[in-house]
C-alpha positions in Angstrom: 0.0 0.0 0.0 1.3 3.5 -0.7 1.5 5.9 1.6 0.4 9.9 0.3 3.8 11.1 0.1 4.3 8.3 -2.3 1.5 8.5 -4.0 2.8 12.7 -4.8 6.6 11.6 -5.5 5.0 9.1 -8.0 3.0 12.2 -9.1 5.4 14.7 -9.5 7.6 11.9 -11.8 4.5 12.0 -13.9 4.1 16.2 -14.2 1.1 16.0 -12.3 0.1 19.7 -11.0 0.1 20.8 -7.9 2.2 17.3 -6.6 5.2 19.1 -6.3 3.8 21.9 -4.7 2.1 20.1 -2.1 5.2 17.9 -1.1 7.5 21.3 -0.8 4.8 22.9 1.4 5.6 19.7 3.7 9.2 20.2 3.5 9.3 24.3 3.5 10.8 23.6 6.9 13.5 21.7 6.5 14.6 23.9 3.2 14.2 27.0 5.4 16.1 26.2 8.7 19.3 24.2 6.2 19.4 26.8 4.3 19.2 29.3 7.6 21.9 27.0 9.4 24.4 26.8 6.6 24.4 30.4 5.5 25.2 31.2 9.6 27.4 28.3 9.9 29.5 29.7 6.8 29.3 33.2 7.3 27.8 33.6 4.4 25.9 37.3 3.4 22.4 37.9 3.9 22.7 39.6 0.4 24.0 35.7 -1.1 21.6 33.9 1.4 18.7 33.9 -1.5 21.3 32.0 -4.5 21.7 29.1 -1.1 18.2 28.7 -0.9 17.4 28.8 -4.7 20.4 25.9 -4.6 18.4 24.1 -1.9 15.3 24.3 -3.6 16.9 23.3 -7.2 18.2 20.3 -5.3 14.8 19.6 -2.9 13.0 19.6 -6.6 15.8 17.0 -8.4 15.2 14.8 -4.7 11.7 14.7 -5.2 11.8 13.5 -9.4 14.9 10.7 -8.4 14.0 9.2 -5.3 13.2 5.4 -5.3 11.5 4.1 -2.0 13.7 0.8 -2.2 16.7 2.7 -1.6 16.6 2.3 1.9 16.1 6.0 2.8 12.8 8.0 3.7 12.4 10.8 1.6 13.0 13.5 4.1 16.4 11.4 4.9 17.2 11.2 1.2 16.0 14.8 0.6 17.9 16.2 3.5 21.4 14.6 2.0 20.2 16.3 -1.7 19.7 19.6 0.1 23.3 19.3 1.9 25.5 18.1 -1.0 23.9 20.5 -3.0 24.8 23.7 -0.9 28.0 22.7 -0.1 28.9 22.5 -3.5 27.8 26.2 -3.9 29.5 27.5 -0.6 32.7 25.8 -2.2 32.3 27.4 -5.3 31.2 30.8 -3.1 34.0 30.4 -1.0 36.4 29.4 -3.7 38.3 27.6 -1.4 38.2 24.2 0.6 35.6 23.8 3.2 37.4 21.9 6.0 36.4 18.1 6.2 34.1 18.9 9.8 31.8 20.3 7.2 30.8 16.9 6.2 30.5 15.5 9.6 27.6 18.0 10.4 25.1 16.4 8.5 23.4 15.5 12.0 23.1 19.3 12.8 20.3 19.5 10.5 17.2 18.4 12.3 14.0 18.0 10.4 11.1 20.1 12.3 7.9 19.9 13.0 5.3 20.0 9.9 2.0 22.1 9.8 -1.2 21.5 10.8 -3.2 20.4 7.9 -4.8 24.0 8.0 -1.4 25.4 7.5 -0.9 23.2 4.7 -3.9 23.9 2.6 -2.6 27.6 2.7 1.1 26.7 2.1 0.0 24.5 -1.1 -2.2 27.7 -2.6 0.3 30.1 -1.8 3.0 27.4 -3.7 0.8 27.1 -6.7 0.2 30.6 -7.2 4.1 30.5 -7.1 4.6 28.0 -9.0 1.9 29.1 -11.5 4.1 33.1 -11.5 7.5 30.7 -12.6 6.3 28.9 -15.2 4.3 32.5 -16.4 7.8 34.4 -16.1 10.0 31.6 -17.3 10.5 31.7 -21.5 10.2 28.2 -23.0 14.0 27.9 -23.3 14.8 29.1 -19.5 11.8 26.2 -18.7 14.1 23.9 -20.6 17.3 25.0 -19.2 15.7 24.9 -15.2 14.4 21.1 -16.2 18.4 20.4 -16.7 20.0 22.0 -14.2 17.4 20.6 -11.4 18.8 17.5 -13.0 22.1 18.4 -12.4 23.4 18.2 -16.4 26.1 20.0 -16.5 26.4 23.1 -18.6 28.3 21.5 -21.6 25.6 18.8 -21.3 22.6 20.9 -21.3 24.6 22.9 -24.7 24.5 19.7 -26.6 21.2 18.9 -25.8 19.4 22.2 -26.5 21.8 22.9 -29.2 22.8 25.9 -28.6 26.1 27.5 -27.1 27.4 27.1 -23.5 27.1 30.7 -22.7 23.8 30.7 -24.1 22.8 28.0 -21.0 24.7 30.2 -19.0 23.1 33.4 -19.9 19.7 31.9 -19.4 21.0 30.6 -15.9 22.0 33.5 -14.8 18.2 35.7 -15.6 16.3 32.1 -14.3 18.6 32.9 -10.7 17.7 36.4 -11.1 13.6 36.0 -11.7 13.3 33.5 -9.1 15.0 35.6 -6.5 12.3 38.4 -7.6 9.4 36.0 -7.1 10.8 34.5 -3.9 
């Protein structure tokens, strides 16, 4: 038998609307107090603290089309490690230097809290879909296809082959897809 959160993950694989947004509202939390934890853990600027969470949330989405229930993981586990691996690669690259190994032993410092109440959720998945509904209206078809990619984690020469078209073109459209969802978020 499958539980709910199954029955979305299997959903959102599909392209089912509103699955996705109803599984982030559940896991808002644990994006929010990560991403919270590791910008103070790393010093890094309140001004940078938005290009961590869009990293997070790139990385929450990529968790939520890849994970298999047999792996042995729950989702929040398997989510939470996404999440992690995911910023830390970005504070490297921010930091341009190497994080010390204690960085990776402090995956247990993230706690997953508390969810809402069901009445808190039925707000959190309108206010998601009229978000998500704003991105795909201010996203052009090729930034769409470029976001698909780099939630998938292609990398940039990859996602040029495949769209056909030059790597600073994928970059370029990277670059305004970072910008416009820092605007709507």
């Amino acid at each position: 038998m499958h539980s709910e959160l199954d029955i979305l993950l299997e959903n959102v694989r599909s392209g089912k609307p509103l699955s996705f947004e109803a599984i982030y509202s559940l896991y808002t939390p644990l994006i929010d107090s990560m991403t919270k934890g590791c910008c103070q853990r790393y010093g890094i600027p309140e001004s940078d603290a938005d290009d961590v969470r869009q990293e997070a949330l790139i990385a929450f989405y990529n968790a939520a089309l890849t994970y298999e229930a047999d792996c042995g993981a729950t989702f929040g586990n398997y989510a939470k490690v996404c999440i992690r691996n995911k910023t830390l690669s970005y504070i490297r690259c921010f930091l341009e230097n190497d994080i010390p190994a204690s960085l990776d032993e402090r995956e247990n410092d993230w706690d997953e809290p508390d969810f809402d109440t069901p009445e808190e959720l039925i707000i959190s998945k309108e206010s998601l879909c009229h978000l998500n509904r704003r991105i795909n209206e201010t996203l052009t078809d090729f930034e769409r296809s470029v976001f698909a990619l780099y939630i998938g984690d292609m990398s940039y020469s990859d996602m040029a082959k495949s769209l056909a078209k030059p790597i600073k073109s994928i970059d370029n459209a990277i670059h305004r897809i970072k910008a416009k969802l820092r605007k709507l978020l």
